[in-house]
N, C-alpha and C positions, 0 to 999 in steps of 0.2 A: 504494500500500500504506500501512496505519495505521499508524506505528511509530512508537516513542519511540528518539530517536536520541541518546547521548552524543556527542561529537565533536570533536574537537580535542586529542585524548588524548597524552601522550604517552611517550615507550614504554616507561619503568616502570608506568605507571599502567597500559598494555596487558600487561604481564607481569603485573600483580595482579589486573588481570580476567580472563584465562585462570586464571591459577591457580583463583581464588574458582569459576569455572561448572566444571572441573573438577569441583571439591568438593563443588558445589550443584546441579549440573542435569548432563545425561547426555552427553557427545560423540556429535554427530549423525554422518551418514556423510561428509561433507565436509571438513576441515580447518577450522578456524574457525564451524563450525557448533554451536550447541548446543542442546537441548531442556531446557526444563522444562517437567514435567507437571504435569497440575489434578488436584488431590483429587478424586475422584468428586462427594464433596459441592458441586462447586460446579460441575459438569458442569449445562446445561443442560436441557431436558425434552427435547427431542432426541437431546441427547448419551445421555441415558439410554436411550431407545429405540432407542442403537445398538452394543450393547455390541460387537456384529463387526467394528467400526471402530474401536474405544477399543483404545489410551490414546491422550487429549487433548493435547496440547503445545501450547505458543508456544516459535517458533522463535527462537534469536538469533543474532547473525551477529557475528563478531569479524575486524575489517580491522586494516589499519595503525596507523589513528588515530583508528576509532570502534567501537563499541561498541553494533548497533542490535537493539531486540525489538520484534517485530512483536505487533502485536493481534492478528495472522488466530489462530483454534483451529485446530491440525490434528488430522487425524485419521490416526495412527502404519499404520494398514492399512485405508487408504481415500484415493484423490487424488482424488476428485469424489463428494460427499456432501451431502444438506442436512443434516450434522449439521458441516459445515466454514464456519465462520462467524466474523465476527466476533465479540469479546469480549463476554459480559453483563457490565453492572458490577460484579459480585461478581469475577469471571475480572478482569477490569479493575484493579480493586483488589488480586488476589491478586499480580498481574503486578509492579504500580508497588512495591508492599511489597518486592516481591523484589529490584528495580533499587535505590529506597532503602538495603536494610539493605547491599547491594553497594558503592554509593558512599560511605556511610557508614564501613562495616568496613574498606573498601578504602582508607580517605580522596583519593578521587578530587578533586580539586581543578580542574581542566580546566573 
C-alpha cells in the first residue's frame, strides 16, 4: 500500500492528532480510522462518471505511535471499482497539504 507514514509519535502528539482529524476529517467505522474526502473538483474523470460510488476519501489510520494516510481513493459505497485508484497528483497534493497544515498546527515534532 502507498502511504505517507508519521511515526515515532508520541503520545501527546497522538492525542493532538486524534483531536485535529476529529475536527478535520470524519471518524471512519473502526476506532482509529478516519476519512477525509476530495472536493469533487478534484475527483478524477472516472470519479466523475461514478457518482453511485462517491464520496471519494483517503483513509487514515491512527495507532499507538503512528499516524498513516494512505494514497488509495476510496470509494465510500463501492469496495471494487475502476473508479478506486490510486491518487492523481492534484488528490496527491490535496492529501500532503492536509498532513502539512496537521503537523504544522499540531507542532508534531516526532
Amino acid at each position: 500500500m502507498r502511504q505517507l507514514l508519521i511515526d515515532e509519535l508520541r503520545k501527546q502528539e497522538v492525542e493532538k492528532i486524534h483531536s485535529y482529524l476529529k475536527s478535520h476529517a470524519q471518524s471512519g467505522p473502526i476506532d482509529g480510522i478516519y476519512w477525509l474526502f476530495i472536493p469533487q473538483d478534484l475527483w478524477s474523470q472516472a470519479q466523475h462518471g461514478h457518482h453511485n460510488c462517491s464520496p471519494f476519501y483517503f483513509a487514515m489510520e491512527m495507532g499507538d505511535d503512528f499516524c498513516s494516510f494512505e494514497l488509495l481513493v476510496r470509494a465510500q459505497n463501492s469496495l471494487h471499482c475502476s473508479c478506486i485508484t490510486y491518487a492523481t497528483p492534484a488528490q496527491r497534493n490535496f492529501l500532503l497539504q492536509f498532513a502539512d497544515r496537521l503537523v504544522s498546527t499540531e507542532a508534531i515534532i516526532s
